[in-house]
Each structure stands twice: as structure tokens, then as C-alpha cells.
N, C-alpha and C positions, 0 to 999 in steps of 0.2 A: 450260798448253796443253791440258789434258782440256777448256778449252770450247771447244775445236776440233777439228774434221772434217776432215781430210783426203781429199781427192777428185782420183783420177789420172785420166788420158783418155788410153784405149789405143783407141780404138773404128772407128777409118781404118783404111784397106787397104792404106794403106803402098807407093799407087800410082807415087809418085815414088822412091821407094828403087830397083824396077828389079831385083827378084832374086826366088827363088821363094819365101825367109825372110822374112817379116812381121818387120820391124824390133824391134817388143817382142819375138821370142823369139829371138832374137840371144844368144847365150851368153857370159856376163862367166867364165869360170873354169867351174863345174858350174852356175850358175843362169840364168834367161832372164832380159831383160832388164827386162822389169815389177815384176819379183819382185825384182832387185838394186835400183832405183827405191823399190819400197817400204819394204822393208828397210832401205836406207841413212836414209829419212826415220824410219824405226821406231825405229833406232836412238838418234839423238838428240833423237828430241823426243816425248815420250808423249802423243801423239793419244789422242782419245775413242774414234774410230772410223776406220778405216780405208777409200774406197771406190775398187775398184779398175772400169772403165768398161770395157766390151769386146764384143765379138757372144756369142751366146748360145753360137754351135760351141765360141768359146774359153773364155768362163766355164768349160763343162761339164769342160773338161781342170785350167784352171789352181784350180782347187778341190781338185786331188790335188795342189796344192804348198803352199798357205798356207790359212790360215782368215780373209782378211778376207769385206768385206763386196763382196759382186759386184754390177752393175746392167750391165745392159743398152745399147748406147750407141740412138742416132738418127742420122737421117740425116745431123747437123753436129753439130761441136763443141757449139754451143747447144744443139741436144736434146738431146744425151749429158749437158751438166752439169745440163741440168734436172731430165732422167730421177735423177741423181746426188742431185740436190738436197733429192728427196722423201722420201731417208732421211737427210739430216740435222735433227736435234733443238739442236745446239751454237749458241752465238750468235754464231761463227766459224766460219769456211769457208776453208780454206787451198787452192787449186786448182793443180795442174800435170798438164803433158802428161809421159806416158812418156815420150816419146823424147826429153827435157830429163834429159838421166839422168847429168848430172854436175852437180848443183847441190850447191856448196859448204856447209857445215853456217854457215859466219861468214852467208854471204843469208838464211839462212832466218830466223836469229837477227836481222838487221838488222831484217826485213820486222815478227816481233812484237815488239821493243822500240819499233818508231814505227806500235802498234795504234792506240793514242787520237789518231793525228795526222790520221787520215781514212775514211773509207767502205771505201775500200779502197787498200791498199800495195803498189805497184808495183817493181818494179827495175828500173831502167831504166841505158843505156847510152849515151854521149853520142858523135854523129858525130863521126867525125877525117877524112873524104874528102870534098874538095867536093861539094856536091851541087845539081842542075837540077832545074823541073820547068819544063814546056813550054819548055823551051830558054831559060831563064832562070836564073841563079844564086839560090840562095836564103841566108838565112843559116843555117848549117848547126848554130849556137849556142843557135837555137830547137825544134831537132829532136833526140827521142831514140828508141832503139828499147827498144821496150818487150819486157822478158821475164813470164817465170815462173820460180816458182810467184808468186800474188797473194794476197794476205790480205783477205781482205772477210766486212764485217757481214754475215752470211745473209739476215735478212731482207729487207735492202735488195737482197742482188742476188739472190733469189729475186723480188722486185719491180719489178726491173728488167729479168727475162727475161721477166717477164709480158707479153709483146707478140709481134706479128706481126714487127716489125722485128729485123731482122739487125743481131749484134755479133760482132768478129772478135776479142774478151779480156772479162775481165770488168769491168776497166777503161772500159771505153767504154761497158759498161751504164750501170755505177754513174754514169759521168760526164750519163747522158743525164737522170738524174734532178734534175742538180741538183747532185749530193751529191759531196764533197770528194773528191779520188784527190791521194795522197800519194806522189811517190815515194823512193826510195833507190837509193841506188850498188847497182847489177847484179854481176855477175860474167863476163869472156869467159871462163873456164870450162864456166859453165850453159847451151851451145850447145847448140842443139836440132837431133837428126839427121833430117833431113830425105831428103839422097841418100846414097850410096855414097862423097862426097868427103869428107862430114864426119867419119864414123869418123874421121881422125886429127886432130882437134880434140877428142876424147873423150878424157883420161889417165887417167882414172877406169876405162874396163874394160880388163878381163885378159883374154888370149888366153883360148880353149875348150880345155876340158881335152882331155889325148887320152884320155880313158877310152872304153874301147866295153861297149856295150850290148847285153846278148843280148836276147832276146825266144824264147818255144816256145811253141808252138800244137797243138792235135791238134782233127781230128775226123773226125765218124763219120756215113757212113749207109749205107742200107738200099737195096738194086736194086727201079726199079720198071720191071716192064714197058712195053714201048712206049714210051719216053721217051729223047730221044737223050741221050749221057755225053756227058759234059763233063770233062775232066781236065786241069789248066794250060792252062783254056782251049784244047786240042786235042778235036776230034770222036774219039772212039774207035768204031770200027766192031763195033760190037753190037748187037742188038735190046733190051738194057735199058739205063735212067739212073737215078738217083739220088733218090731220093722226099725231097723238099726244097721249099722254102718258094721259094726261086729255082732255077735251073738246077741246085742241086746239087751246083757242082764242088768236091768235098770236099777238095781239096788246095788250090785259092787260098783255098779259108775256114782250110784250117789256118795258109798261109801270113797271113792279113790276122790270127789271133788274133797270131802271133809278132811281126809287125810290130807290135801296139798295146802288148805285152806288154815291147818292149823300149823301147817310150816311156811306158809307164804309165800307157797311156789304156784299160784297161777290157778288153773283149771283142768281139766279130764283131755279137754277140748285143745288145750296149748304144747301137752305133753303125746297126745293117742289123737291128732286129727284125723276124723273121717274124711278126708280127702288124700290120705294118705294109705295105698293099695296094703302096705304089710298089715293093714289095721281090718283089713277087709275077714267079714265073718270073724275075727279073731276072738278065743276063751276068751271071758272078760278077765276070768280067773289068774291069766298070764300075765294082765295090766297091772291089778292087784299084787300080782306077786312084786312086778319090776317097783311098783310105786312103795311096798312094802323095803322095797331093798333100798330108795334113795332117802327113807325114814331114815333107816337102821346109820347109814353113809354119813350121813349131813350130819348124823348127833344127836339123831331123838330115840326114846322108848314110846312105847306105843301102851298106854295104862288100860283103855277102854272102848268100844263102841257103841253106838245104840243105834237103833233103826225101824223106822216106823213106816212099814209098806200099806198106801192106803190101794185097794182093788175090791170092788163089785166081784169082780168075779177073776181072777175063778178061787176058791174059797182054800183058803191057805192054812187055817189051821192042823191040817194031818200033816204041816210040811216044817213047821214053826222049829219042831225040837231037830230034826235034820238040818235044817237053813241054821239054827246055831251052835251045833257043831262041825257042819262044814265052814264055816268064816273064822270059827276058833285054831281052828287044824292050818287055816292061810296063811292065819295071822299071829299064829304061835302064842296063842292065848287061853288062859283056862274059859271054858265055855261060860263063867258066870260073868267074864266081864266083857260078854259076848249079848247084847241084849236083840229080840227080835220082837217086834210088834207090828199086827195087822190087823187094818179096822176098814170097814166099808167107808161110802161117801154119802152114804143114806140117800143112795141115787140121785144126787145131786153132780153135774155137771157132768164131762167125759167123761171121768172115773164111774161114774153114776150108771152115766150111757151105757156102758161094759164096751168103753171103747179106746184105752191103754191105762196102763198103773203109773201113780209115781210115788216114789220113794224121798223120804227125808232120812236122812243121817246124820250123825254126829260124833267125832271121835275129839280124843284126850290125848297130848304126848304131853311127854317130859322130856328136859333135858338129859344126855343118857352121861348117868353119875361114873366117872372113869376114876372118884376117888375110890373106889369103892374096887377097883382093880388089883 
């Protein structure tokens, strides 16, 4: 099996699923679901090369979990395996969709003991429900549904995507050329999750662990004249703001580090660079929200926050009960598990000086429970 490629397709928006979690990152036990996909294929069968298909936002993330090989999807299935395609070298091409993520290890093995039998190796499933078209009985003995994953000569169905025309498998490329398709007994196992009803056709995953996640964040700036503050997103009434690349507000940047830091995507600074013009002045509020939405995406729930604003000046307690019910309302939380604290520095140091604030935070996720669906 080293003269074979392996190629997943995670690269859809997982428009029909109908939740705020992108189906690949669905958590089987501690792992998402792409990764238990790959893995379980890993496991038993020693690929050349692994390639996992996806948008560039999620590459960026799921590269802090595995070393394979990542590509880029397109706008369809077909561009995504083509994109796929151009790094494989094997003279086999083994191809499945993520969210086929209970495919039995006996399928896989079926598909390459009958390699030399065609172009490309199918599993397929055979109808048991009558079936119509145009209000017509058909015979339903001629019809099969066709799964994944499919085994095909690369070259061939590299040469078979070579066209304008649309294929809805690799099968139906391969078949357009002419060239043999073989298939084999399927699995109702290898069902592909599509909505919200197929989860329990899956026996393959495991509940999400209840581990929680911390994540802490700090930062720092510097008072600049003439510039209105900004603090949990509340206006605080002074004549200085915060000398920053966006509006400044040094507590939801503290807060968006703890948030990435309890999902292990990086810093403030990797996702929202200040050398980056769309970042320029920007709400901090609007980072928050984006970084709130790649929580919700990836698989987590969001339990808590806490935040401890240390500033000299200028004196924040008339602002404490606003600052925590504006980060409750961001972050779609009851305000009790919204905590806000602020303490001088008993004039000690910059903060001391009354010459910028900095903010510590700390937030809580969880795994987000889709047994519970």
C-alpha cells in the first residue's frame, strides 16, 4: 500500500448539518473528527502519503494536530480532489470524504485485494426499497448506491478530471473515459454524515470527553492622547485611548489570546496582525466576535471567563457592572459566568505611572456535547 495516496475531502461548509460545529470537527472522545478519519485509515493500512483537503482558515489550525500533508479545497468536490491530486506521485490514489468516518478496515481491504480488477474500485450497496423514476417502477436489481472511499489508477482519474465537465465520484470520471470500474460489497456502516439525523448511524464515535480547557491571555498598552478607550467594548469617559494598531481595547485582546490559547490555535497577533491594513482602527468587538465564531466551528463551548484589569487610572469601578454585561451579550453568556476585576498597581511600575493598563484573562471551553443533539 506505499504505492498509494491517500486523499480525504473535508473542504464543504457543512451547510446541511445545520449547527454552528463544522461536522469534521465533531469530537470522537479528545480528537476531531478529521483526525479520528485519518488516523483510523493510518492505523491499518501504511499509505505513502497522507492528504488531508480543507479551507486555508482550517489547514492553518489543524497543522497543530497531525503532520500530514494539507491542500487547499475548491469550490467542489472536483476541484478539491484535483487541487488533492497535484501532490500525489503513487500510482494509486485511495480517495474518501471525512464525514464517511466509519469505514470498516474488511472495505478498505476488499477495495485493494480487487486493484487489478479495474480503473477504479467501487463499494457499492445494493437497493432493498422499491424504487420510481418519473412515476414509473424501475428494477431496483439494476441499481446501486455507490460509496467511499474508491481506489483508482491516478493517472487515469487525474485524466479524467481533465475537463470542464462535472462528476459527482471518481467513479463516473473513470467510467467517462472508457475505462473499467469495478465494484465490491460496501458497508451500511461507511454512512456518510451528512445532517444532524445520521449521527446515530455512526457506532464508530465516542462521546466528547468532558475535559475542559483553560486558555490565559495578557496584554499591554500604552495611553494615547485624544483617542476614545475602549474596554470590554464599553466607551469609558476620558480624554485618552489606547495607542494600538485597532481601537486598543486591551482586555478583549487579552480576552481573544485565552480564548485561542485554550483551543491551541496560536495568538491575537497570528490571526488579527497589526501589520495588516483591514486590522487598522478595527472594533476590537469584531475580533471577538470572528474568534467567538472559530470556538463555536472547531467544537468547543465556551463555559467561562474571568478578567482582571489592572489601571492606576482611570478608575473603573462605575464601569465594572457594564464591562460585564457587555462581554456576556458577545459572548452569549449569562453575565455570572462573565467575571470582571480591577485593582490598581499601588503605583508601582507603568501601570503605577498612569502610563497604559494591562489586562489578564482567562477563559474555560469544553468539548461542545453533539450527544446531547
Amino acid at each position: 500500500m506505499l504505492q498509494t495516496t491517500l486523499i480525504l475531502l473535508g473542504a464543504g461548509r457543512s451547510s446541511r448539518f445545520q449547527t454552528q460545529v463544522k461536522k469534521q470537527w465533531l469530537y470522537s472522545d479528545d480528537i476531531p473528527l478529521w483526525l479520528h478519519v485519518a488516523e483510523t485509515f493510518e492505523k491499518n493500512h501504511p499509505f505513502a502519503k497522507i492528504v488531508i483537503v480543507s479551507s486555508a482558515e482550517e489547514i492553518a489550525y489543524m497543522q497543530h494536530f497531525a503532520s500530514y500533508t494539507y491542500v487547499e479545497g475548491g469550490e467542489s468536490r472536483q476541484d478539491s480532489l484535483k487541487n488533492a491530486l497535484e501532490v500525489v506521485q503513487t500510482p494509486y490514489v485511495l480517495v474518501s470524504d471525512i464525514a464517511r468516518c466509519c469505514v470498516p478496515n474488511r472495505l478498505i481491504q476488499r477495495l485493494f485485494d480487487a486493484k487489478e480488477k479495474g480503473a477504479c474500485i467501487v463499494p457499492v450497496l445494493p437497493m432493498t426499497d422499491t424504487l420510481y423514476m418519473d412515476n414509473l417502477p424501475i428494477d431496483r436489481s439494476a441499481v446501486r448506491a455507490i460509496q467511499t472511499p474508491q481506489l483508482s489508477v491516478t493517472k487515469l482519474l487525474k485524466k479524467a478530471l481533465d475537463t470542464s465537465e462535472a462528476f459527482t465520484d471518481d467513479s463516473s470520471a473513470i467510467a467517462s473515459l472508457g475505462e473499467k470500474v469495478h465494484f465490491v460489497e460496501g458497508e451500511v456502516t461507511a454512512h456518510k454524515l451528512t445532517t444532524l439525523e445520521d449521527i446515530a448511524k455512526l457506532p464508530c464515535l465516542k462521546a466528547p470527553r468532558t475535559t475542559s480547557l483553560m486558555g490565559y491571555g495578557i496584554d499591554i498598552h500604552p495611553f494615547e492622547e485624544g483617542k476614545e478607550m475602549k474596554l470590554c467594548g464599553v466607551s469609558i469617559d476620558v480624554p485618552y485611548g489606547f495607542k494600538a494598531h485597532s481601537d486598543g481595547d486591551v482586555a478583549i485582546h487579552a480576552l481573544i489570546d485565552a480564548l485561542l490559547g485554550a483551543m491551541g490555535m496560536g495568538d491575537i497577533g497570528e490571526l488579527y496582525p497589526d501589520t495588516d491594513v483591514r486590522f487598522k482602527g478595527c472594533d476590537s468587538t469584531q475580533l471577538l466576535a470572528d474568534t467567538l465564531r472559530r470556538v463555536h466551528a472547531y467544537g468547543f463551548s465556551l463555559e467561562n471567563v474571568d478578567l482582571t484589569i489592572l489601571a492606576q487610572t482611570p478608575r473603573l469601578l462605575p464601569y465594572k457592572t457594564k464591562m460585564r454585561q457587555k462581554l456576556a451579550t458577545l459572548l452569549h453568556l449569562r453575565p455570572n459566568r462573565v467575571n470582571i476585576k480591577a485593582t490598581t498597581a499601588e503605583k508601582l511600575g507603568f501601570v503605577g505611572r498612569k502610563e497604559g493598563v494591562t489586562v489578564h484573562a482567562v477563559a474555560q471551553l469544553t468539548y461542545f456535547n453533539w450527544k446531547t443533539l
